[in-house]
N, C-alpha and C positions, 0 to 999 in steps of 0.2 A: 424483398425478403433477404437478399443475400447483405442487405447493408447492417441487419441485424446483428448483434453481438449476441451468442449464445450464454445461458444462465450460470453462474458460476454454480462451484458444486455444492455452496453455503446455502444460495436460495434454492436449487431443486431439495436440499435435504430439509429445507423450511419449508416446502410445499408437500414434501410426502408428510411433514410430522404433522401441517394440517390436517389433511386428507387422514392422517390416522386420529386426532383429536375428533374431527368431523369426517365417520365415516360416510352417511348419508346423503352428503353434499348432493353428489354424480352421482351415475350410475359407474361399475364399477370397467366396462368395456372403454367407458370415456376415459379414463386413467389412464388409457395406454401410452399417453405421450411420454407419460413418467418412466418408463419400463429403459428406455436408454436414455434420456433426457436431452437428447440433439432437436428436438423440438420448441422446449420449454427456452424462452426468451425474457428478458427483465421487461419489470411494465416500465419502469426509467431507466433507462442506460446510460448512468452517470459514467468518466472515463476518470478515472483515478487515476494518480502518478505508481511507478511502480512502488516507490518504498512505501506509499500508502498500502498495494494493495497484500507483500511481506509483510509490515504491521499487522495488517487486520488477518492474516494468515497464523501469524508466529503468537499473538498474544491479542486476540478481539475480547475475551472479558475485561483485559486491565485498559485498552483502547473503550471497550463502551463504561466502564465504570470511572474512566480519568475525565471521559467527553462524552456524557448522556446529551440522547439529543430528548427535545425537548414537545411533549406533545404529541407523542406518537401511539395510537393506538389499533387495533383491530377495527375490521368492521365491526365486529362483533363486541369490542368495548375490552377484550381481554386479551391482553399482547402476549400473557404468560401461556395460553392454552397452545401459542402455534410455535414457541419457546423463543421465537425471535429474538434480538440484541440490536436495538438501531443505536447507532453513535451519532455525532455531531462532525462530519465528514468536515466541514467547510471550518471548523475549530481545527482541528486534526493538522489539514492542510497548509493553514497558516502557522501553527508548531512547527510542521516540517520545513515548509521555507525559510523560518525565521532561523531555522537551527542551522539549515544549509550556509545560510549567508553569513552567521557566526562563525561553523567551520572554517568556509571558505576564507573569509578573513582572515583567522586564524593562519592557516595554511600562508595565506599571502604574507601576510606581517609576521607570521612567526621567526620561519628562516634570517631572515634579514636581520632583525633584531638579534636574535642568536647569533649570528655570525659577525655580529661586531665586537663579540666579549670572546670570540674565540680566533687565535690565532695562527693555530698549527695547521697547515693546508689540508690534511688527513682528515683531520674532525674537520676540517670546514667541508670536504667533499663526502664525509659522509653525515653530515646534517640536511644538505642537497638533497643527496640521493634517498637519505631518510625520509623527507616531504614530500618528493614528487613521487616517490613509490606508493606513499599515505596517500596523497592527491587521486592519484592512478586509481588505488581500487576503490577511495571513496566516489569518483564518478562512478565506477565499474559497478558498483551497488547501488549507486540515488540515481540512475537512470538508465534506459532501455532502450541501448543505440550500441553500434556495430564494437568490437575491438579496433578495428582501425579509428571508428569515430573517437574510441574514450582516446589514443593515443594522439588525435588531432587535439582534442581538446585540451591533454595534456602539455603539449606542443606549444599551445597558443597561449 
């Protein structure tokens, strides 16, 4: 049980607005898991990256209307009654890698490039210290590792 990952707060608030479209389900003593939701566990526990799971936090209607997933419905045949939004997670994921490795390249070639049409040592150190500072926080926000790690990877 403790290998369990606890429900986020998107699916316990998709399980009470069940439970209130279908009051009848349970009884209503049996609900109490729902009452602080440290019980209540995903039936898949998919592990998403973080910037996936910021997306689906910061903007999930423009994430499920850009990437509907496909085929998804209730037992009950009606996905609107429990108000759900499934997207197309594994679409999603590949946007986001593809976009990182763009970045990253980016980031890589950019400088370089630049700094051959520039020749005053000042702009050259700070087109440097421009990138790697961009560099820095873009790890710092596409993934969920230490500050010394983003500074290692910075480094490297």
């Amino acid at each position: 049980m403790k290998a369990l990952v606890p429900a986020s707060g998107r699916q316990i608030a998709y399980v009470r607005r069940w439970f209130n479209a279908n009051p009848d389900a349970i009884e209503e003593q049996e609900r109490q898991f729902l009452k602080n939701g440290l019980d209540v566990v995903p039936l898949v526990s998919a592990t998403r990256s973080p910037t996936m799971e910021r997306l689906k936090e910061l903007c999930p209607a423009f994430i499920t209307k850009l990437f509907p997933a496909k085929n998804v419905s209730d037992p009950e045949g009606d996905s609107s009654a429990s108000g759900a939004q499934y997207s197309n997670d594994t679409a999603v994921e590949k946007l986001i890698s593809t976009t990182f490795i763009l970045v990253g390249l980016g980031l890589l070639f950019g400088p370089m490039w630049w700094l051959v049409f520039v020749s005053d040592t000042m702009a050259r150190l700070g087109i440097i210290t421009g990138f790697v500072a961009f560099f820095t926080l873009a790890v710092q926000w596409a993934s969920d590792i230490q500050p010394w790690e983003v500074l290692a990877a910075t480094t490297a």
